[in-house]
N, C-alpha and C positions, 0 to 999 in steps of 0.2 A: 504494500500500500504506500503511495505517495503521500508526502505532508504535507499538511493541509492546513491553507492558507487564509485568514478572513480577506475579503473584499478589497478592504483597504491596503493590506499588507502586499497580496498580489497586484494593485495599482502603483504602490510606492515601491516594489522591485523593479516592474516594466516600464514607469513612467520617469520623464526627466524630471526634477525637482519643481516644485513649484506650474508644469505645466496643466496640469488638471483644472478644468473647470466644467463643472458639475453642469449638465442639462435639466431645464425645468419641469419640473411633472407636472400634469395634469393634476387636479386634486379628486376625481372623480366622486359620483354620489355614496355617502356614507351609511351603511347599511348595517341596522344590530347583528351580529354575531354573520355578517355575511351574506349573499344572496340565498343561500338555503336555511339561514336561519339557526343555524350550527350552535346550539347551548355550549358554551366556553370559548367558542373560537376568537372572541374580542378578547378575552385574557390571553391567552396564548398567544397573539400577536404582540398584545404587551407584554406579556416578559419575554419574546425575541426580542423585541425593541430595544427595552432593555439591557439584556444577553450584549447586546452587539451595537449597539447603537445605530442601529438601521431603521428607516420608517419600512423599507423591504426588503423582497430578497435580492436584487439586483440593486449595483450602482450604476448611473452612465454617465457619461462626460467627453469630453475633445481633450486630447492629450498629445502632445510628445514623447515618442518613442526610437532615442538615438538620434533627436533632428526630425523624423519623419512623423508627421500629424496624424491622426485617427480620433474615431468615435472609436469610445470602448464599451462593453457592456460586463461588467464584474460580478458574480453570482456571490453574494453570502451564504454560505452551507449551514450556517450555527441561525440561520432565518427560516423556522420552519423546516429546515434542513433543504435550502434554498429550491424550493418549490414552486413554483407558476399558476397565480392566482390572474385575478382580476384586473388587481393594480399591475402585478408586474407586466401583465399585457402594455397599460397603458405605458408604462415607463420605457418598454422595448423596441413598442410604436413609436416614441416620441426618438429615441437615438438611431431609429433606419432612418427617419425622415431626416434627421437632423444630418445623417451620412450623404443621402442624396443630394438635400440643397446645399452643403458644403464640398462636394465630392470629395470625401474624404472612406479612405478603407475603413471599416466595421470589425472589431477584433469582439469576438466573444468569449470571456474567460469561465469556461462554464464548471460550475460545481453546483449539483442538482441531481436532486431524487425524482425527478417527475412531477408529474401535474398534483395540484392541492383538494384530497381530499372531505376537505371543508367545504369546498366550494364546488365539488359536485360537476356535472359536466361544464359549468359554466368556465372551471379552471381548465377544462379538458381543451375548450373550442379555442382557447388563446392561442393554441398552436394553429391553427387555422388562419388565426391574424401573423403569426410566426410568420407560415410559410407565405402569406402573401405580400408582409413588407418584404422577407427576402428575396420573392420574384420580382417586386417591384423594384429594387435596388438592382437584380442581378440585370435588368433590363436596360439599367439607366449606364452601364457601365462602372460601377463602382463592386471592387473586388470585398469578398469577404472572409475573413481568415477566423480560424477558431483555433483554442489552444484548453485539449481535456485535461481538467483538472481532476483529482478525486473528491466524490464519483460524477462521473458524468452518465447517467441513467434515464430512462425512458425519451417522454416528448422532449425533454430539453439534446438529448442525444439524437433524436430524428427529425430536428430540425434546423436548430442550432448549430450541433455541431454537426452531421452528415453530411446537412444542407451546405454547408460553408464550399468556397473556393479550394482551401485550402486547408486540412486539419493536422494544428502539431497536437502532441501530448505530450503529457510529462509521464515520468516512466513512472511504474508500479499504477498509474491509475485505474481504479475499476469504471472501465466502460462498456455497456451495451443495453440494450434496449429493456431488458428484463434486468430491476434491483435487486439483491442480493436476497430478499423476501420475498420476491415473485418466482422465484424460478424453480424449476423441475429439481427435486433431493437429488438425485444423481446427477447434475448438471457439474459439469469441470470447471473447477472458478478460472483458470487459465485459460479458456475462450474469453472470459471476460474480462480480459485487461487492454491496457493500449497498446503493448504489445503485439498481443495477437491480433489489434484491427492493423495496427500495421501489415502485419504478416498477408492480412486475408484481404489486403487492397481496400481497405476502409478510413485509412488516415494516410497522411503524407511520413511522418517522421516520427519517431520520440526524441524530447529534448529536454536534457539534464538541465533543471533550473538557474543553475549559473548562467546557460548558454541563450536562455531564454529571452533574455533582451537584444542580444546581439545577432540572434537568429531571426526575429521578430522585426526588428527596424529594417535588416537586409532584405527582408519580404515587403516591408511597407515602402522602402526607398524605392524598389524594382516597379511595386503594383498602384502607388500613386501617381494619379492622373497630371500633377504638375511637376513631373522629374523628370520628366525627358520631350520636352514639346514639340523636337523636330519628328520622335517618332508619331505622334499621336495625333489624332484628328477627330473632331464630334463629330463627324456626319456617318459612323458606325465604321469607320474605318477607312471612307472613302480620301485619298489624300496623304496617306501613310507612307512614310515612304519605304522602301524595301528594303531588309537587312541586306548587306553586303556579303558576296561570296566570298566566304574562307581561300587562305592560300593554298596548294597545293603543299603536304608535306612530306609525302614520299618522293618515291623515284622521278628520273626527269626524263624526257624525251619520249617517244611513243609507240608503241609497241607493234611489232614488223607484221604480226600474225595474228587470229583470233584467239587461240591456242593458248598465244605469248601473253595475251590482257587477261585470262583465266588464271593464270599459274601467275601472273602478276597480283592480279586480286586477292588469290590465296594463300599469297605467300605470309605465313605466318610475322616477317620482319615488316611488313607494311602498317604505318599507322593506323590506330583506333579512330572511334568515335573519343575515347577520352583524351588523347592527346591532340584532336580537332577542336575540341570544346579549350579546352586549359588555354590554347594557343589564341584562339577567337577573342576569350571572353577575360574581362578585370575579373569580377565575379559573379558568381552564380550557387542558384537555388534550385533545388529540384523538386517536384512532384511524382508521387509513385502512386500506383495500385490504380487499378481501372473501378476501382468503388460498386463492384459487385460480387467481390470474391477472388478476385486474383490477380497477382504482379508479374512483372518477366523485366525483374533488376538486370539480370545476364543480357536482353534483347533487344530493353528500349529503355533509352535514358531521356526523361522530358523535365524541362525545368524553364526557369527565367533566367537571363543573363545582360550583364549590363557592358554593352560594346560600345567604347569613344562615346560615352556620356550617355548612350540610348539603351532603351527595355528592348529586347530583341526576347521570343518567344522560341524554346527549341526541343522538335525528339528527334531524337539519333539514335540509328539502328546498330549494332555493336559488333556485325558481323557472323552472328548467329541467327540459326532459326526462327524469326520471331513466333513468341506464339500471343492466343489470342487477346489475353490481356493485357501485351505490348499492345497492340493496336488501338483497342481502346482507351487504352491510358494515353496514348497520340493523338485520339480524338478528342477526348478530355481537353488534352491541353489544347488544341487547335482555337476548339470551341473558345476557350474560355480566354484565351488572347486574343477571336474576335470580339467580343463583347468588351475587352478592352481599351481594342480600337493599337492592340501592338502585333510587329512583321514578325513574322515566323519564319523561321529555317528549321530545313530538313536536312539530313544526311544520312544518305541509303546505302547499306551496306548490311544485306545479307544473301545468304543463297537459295532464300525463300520462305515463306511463309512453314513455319512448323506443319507436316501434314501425317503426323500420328492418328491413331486413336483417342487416346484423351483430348487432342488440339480439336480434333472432330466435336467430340463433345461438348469443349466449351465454346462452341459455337465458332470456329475458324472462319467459315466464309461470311458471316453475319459481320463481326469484327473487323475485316476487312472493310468490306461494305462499309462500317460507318467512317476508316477514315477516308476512305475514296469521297463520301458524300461529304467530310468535316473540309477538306481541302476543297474538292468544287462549290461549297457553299463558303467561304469564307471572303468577309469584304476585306480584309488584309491580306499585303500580299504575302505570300508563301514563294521563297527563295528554298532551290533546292543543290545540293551539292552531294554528288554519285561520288563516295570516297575509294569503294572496293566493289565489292559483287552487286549488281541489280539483277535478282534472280527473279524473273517472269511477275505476277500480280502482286506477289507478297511485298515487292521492292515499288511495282509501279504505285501502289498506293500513297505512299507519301510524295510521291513525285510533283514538282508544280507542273502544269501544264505551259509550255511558254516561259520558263523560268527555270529549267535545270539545264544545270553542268554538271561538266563531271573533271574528274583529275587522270592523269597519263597511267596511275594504276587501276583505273575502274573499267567494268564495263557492264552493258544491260543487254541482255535477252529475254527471249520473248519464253526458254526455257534454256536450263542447264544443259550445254552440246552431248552430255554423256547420255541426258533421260532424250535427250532429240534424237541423237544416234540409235538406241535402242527403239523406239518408237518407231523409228525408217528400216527396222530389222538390219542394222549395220553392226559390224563386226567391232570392236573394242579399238581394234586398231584404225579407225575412220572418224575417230572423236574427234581429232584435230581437224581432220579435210570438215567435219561437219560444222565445228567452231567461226572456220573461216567464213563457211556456207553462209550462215546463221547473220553476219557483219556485224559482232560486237565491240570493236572496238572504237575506242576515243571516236577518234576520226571520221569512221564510217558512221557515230549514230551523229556527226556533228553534218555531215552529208545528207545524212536520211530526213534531218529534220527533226529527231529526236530532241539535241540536246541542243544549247546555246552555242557552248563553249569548250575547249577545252581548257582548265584553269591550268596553267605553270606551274612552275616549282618554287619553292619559298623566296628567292630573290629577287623575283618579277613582283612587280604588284597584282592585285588581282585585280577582273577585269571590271568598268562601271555598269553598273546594277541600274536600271533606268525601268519606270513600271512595264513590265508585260504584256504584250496584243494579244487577248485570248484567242485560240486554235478556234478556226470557226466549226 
């Protein structure tokens, strides 16, 4: 179990001194013992009151965190055992709105048992007004981060935190939808940590409380709308201008044969995705888990990074199999850097879509699908850069349309020349003649129409990025 923090105390670790200034509540209509009429519930608020010096269970306010502004919203646990009543609604309502007309990011610090059973469904429907400020927010472009405290449990975990952009936690905390009193006697209390939502693509991170500010502000510098102006534009993206292609950081010159850009690709001494990322970017944040049950850390790296002062949005393929919850953890992010209104890069590099049994099951060609549709739907644009293999769909998916290159070790087909060869009933020894066949190289998909470009080697500069004429 993680420590546990009152309201204030976790406000005064993340905030800069003196930055906090408290949003006005509503005072809404005052009702004996509650809308149901609850015999003791008017004492029982008074001695949390009391307990904690809180009139609720929630604090809100506009804060500094490391330089970077936010609306916060801080749960007191010792209130009720920071529960979601009536008021808290109102007071929740009152810091989305205050997020929108300030465009400022929405950090939820949540420690909460679930809806307040004094107040009967009427606490239940607050989540209703929940999930509608946070569509209303998610709509307007302003990002929303949540950070699980212990515990973070039921409606406040299925809205709050689920719902957010982006979910750290802090480690030991008990999170999931069922409290530690609801739940089935044989139920494994290690499903229910933050941990294991990590594990099962339901959070981004766990973060050791020390790190907690400095991780937090890195996220708000990246996802606030007034940090990088040249990336960003209200008209939903229209006007953005497009990250810049990576340098080329392998080999130079290009490759004589089809054959030769295969065994180039493969060659285990050719740069990563992470030494393309490190080289691109000052710094960067990642995002994980496709938020239905599962990650693919080894196949897709997506995150936020900040290049020559600008938010640049990025997944990279790692040169593995992806499987399906790389994809949609790609599409995640795509999505959610359009509604930001920031440029996304891509970098392909695998030799195709995981095509297992289990990848079947978790829905491989569905996931697909959504990042094919997350890139053809996206008003920002999407720069792509082919570092090593483009193997047939699973590689074209993240590809921009009109906007990919590639580097002198990459190359794209339409299918791997060995499963091509086989398929043409060809002998093992005709890979190669079929590689050539096939024209994957630099060159020939920069001929075909394929790709833009091909990018140089690290002493050249790379080439200029100017918006994209969609492929009619």
């Amino acid at each position: 179990m993680s420590e546990r923090r009152s309201a204030r105390e976790i406000l005064d670790l993340l905030t800069d001194p003196g930055s906090l200034t408290e949003i006005p509540y509503p005072a809404g209509e005052s009702r004996r013992d509650g809308p149901l009429g609850w015999q003791g519930y008017d004492a029982a608020r008074a001695r949390a009151a009391e307990r904690t010096g809180e009139g609720e269970s929630v604090v809100c306010g506009t804060a500094a965190v490391g330089g970077a502004r936010a609306v916060l919203i801080a749960f007191e646990f010792g209130f009720l055992g920071g529960s979601l009543g009536e008021r808290t609604g109102d007071r929740l309502v009152a810091a989305y709105t205050t997020a929108r007309e300030h465009r400022l990011p929405l950090v939820s610090l949540i420690a909460t048992g679930g809806s307040r059973m004094q107040e009967g469904m009427v606490a239940l429907t607050q989540l209703q007004r929940v999930a509608r400020q946070s569509a209303l927010t998610r709509e307007a472009g302003v990002a929303q981060i949540a950070v699980l405290r212990d515990p973070t449990t039921g409606g406040g975990w299925a809205t709050l935190g689920a719902g957010a952009d982006v979910v750290l936690a802090l480690p030991g905390a008990q999170v999931g939808f069922a409290g530690s009193r609801v739940r089935p006697p044989d139920a494994d209390p290690a499903a229910y940590t933050a941990e294991a939502q990590v594990a099962a693509g339901s959070a981004d991170a766990v973060v050791a409380p020390g790190a907690l500010k400095e991780t937090l502000a890195s996220w708000l510098r990246l996802l606030s709308p007034g940090t990088s102006a040249p990336t960003r534009a209200p008209a939903h993206g229209r006007g953005v201008v497009p990250a810049s292609v990576p340098r080329a950081l392998g080999g130079t010159g290009l490759p004589a044969t089809g054959w030769d850009a295969v065994r180039r690709a493969r060659s285990p001494r050719r740069p990563r995705a992470e030494a393309y990322l490190d080289a691109y970017f000052t710094s960067r944040v990642a995002l994980a888990g496709d938020r239905c049950g599962g990650t693919d850390p080894g196949g897709m790296l997506c995150g936020f990074g900040e290049r020559e002062g600008r938010t640049v949005a990025y997944a990279a393929q790692t040169g593995t199999a992806t499987r399906p919850a790389g994809y949609r953890t790609a599409a995640r992010l795509i999505r959610f850097a359009d509604r930001l209104g920031v440029p996304v890069l891509t970098l392909v590099d695998t030799p195709g879509a995981a095509n297992d049994a289990e990848a079947e099951r978790q829905g491989a060609g569905a996931a697909i699908a959504e990042v094919f549709a997350a890139v053809a739907a996206a008003r920002v644009p999407v720069t792509t850069l082919v570092v090593g293999e483009g193997g047939s769909g699973g590689a074209l998916a993240l590809a921009a349309p009109g906007n990919t290159w590639i580097t002198p070790d990459g190359y794209f087909s339409v299918i791997a020349p060995e499963l091509a060869a086989a398929i043409l009933k060809r002998p093992p020894e005709e890979v190669a003649e079929t590689a050539g066949q096939l024209r994957i190289r630099p060159q020939d998909l920069v001929e075909l129409g394929v790709v833009r470009g091909v990018v140089d080697h690290a002493d050249r500069p790379p080439p200029p990025v100017t918006s994209p004429t969609p492929p009619g």
